[in-house]
C-alpha positions as CSV (number, residue, x, y, z in Angstrom):
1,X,121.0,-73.8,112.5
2,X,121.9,-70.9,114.7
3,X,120.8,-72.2,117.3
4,X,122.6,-75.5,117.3
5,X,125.1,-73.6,116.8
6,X,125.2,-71.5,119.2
7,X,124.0,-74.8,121.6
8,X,127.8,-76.6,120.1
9,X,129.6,-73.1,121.2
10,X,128.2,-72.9,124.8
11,X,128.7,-76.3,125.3
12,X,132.6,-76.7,123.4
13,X,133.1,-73.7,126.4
14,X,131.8,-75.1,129.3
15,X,134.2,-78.2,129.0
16,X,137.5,-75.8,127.7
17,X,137.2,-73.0,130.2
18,X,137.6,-75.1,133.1
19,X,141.5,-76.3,131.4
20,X,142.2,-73.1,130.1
21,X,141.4,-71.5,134.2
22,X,144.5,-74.3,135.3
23,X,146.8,-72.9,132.8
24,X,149.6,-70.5,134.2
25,X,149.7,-67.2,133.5
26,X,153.3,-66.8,132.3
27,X,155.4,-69.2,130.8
28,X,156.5,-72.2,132.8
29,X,159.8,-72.4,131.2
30,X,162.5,-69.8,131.1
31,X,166.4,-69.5,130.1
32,X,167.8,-69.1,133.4
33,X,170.3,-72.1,134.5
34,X,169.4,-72.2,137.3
35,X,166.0,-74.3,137.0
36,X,167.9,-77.2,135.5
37,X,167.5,-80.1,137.7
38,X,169.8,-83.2,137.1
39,X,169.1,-86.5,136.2
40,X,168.0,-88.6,133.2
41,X,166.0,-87.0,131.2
42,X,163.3,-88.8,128.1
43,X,162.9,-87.0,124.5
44,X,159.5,-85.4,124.2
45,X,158.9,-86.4,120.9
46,X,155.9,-84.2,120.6
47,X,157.9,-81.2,120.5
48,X,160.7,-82.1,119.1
49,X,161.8,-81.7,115.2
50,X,164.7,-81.7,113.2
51,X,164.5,-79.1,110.7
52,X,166.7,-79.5,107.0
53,X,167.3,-77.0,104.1
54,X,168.5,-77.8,100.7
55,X,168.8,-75.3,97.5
56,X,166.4,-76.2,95.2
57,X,167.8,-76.3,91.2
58,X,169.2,-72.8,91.8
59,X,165.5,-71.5,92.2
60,X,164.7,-72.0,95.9
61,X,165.0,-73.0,99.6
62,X,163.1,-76.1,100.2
63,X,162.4,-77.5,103.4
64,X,161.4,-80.5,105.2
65,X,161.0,-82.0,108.9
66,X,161.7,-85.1,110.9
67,X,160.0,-85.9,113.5
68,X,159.2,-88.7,116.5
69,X,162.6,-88.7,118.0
70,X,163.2,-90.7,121.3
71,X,166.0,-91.0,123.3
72,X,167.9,-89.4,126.6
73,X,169.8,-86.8,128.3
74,X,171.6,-87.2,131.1
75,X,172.9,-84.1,133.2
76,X,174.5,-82.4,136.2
77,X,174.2,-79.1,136.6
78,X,177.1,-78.8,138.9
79,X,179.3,-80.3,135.7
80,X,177.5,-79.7,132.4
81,X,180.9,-80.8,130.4
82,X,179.8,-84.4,131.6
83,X,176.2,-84.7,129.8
84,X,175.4,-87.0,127.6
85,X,172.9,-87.3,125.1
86,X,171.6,-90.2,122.7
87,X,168.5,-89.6,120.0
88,X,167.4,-92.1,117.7
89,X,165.2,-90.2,114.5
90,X,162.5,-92.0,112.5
91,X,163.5,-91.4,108.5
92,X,160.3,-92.9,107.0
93,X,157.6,-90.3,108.4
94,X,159.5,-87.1,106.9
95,X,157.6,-84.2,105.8
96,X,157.7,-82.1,103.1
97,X,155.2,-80.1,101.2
98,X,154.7,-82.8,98.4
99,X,153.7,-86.3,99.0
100,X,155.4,-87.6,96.0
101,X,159.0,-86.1,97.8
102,X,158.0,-87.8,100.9
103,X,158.0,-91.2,99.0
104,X,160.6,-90.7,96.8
105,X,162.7,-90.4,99.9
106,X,162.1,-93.3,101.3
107,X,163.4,-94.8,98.2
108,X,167.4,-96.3,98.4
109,X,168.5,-93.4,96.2
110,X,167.7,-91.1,99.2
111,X,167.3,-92.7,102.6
112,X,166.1,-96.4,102.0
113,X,164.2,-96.3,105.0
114,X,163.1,-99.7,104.8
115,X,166.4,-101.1,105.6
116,X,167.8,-98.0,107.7
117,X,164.3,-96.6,109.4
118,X,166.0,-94.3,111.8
119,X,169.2,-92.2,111.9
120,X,171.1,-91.8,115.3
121,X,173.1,-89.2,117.1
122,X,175.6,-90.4,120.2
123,X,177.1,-87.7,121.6
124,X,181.0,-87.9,122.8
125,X,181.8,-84.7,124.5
126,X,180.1,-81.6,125.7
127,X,182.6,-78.1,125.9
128,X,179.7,-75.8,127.5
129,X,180.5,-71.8,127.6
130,X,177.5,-70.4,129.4
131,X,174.1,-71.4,127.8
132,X,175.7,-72.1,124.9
133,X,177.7,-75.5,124.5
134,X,179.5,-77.8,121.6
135,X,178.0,-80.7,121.4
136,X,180.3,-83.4,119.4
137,X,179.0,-86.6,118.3
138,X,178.6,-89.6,116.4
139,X,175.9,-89.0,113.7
140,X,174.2,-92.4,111.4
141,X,172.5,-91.6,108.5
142,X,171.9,-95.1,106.5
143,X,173.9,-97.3,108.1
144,X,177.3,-94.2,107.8
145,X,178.5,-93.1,110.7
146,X,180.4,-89.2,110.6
147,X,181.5,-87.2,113.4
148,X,179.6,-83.9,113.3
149,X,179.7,-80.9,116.2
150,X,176.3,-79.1,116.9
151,X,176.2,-75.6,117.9
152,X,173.8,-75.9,121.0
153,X,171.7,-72.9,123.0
154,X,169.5,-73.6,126.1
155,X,165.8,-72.8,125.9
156,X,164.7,-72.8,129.1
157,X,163.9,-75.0,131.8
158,X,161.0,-75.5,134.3
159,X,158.0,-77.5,135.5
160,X,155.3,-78.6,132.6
161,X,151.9,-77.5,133.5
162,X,150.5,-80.6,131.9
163,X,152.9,-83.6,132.7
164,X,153.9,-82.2,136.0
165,X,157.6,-82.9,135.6
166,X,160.6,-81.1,134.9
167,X,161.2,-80.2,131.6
168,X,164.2,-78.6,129.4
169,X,165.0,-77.7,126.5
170,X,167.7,-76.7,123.5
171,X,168.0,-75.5,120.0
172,X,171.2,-76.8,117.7
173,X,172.4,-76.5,114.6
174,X,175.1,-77.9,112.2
175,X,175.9,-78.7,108.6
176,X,176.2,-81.9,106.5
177,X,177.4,-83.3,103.1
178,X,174.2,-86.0,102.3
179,X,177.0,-87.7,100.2
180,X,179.2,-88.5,102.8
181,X,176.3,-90.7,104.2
182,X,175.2,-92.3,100.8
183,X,172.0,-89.7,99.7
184,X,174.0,-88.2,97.2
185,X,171.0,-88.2,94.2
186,X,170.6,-85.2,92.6
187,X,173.6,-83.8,93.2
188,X,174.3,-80.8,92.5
189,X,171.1,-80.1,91.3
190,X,170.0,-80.5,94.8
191,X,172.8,-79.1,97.1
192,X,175.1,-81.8,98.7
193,X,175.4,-79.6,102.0
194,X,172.5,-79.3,104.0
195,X,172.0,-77.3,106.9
196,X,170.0,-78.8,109.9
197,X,168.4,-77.1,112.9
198,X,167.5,-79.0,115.6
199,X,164.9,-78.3,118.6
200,X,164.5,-81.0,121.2
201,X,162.6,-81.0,124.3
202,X,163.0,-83.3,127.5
203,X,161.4,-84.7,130.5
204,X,162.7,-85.5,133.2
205,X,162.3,-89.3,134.4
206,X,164.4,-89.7,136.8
């Protein structure tokens, strides 16, 4: 058994080492504005997740995580006020630590996801004050559209090691009622206000 063993470890090494060699030594991306190229730019959906708090009966924090966004950015460096971004959020695969939440959600009491699958964000004006910016938009939750303004921070910026193009990326954050888009059950057992925090990363297409 050792053996064999030992046989799976030499040989899982021989074909990872080789990858591992390519990878760069220091991180590819960095905060510095600088390495921001413009153009369109496509949602990596891999690594990107929208992050949401709610109180818990008084007892606790719970959270949970969407996931599988698409959508776009488009930029200039040379006038960042003028970006634009649109994201379109998948509603049915949210996780939570309990599989019986996760389906109760779906439900129409929460987000009836088979009639509204995704929620949407359409941005309508970008104020920018160094790497930080205020991104205002149109947010859809279930078929209700609010205004909402997310507080935005650049990651960093650079070349991907693995998809060879440029990529970028941003942290937000803001805070809704789930009433004023229709998930109001539980309330205020469950708090109505829920905090989101947002981290999205891009590639650039074009």
């Amino acid at each position: 058994m050792r053996l064999a063993f030992t046989a799976l470890a030499l040989a899982t090494a021989a074909v990872t080492l080789p990858a591992i060699a390519q990878m760069p030594t220091t991180p590819p991306g960095a905060p510095d504005p600088a390495r921001v190229k413009g153009g369109t730019y496509a949602v990596d959906g891999a690594h990107t997740e929208v992050l949401f708090e709610v109180d818990h009966l008084g007892f606790s924090t719970y959270w949970g995580i969407f996931h599988g966004a698409t959508g776009s950015l488009t930029l200039d460096p040379a006038k960042p006020s003028a970006a634009t971004v649109s994201i379109s959020i998948p509603i049915a695969p949210v996780l939570t630590t309990s599989t019986e939440l996760n389906a109760h959600l779906a439900k129409p009491e929460f987000f009836d996801t088979a009639k509204f699958p995704v929620a949407t964000f359409k941005s309508t004006g970008v104020t920018v004050s160094g790497t930080t910016a205020k991104i205002a938009g149109n947010l859809t939750i279930k078929g209700v559209t609010k205004p909402v303004v997310l507080d935005a921070s650049f990651t960093g910026a650079g070349l991907g090691p693995m998809n060879k193009a440029e990529n970028i990326g941003f942290e937000a954050s803001t805070t809704i009622k789930r009433s004023d888009f229709g998930v109001s059950y539980g309330v205020p057992l469950v708090s109505d206000k829920v905090p989101l925090k947002i981290t999205v990363a891009f590639e650039k297409k074009s």
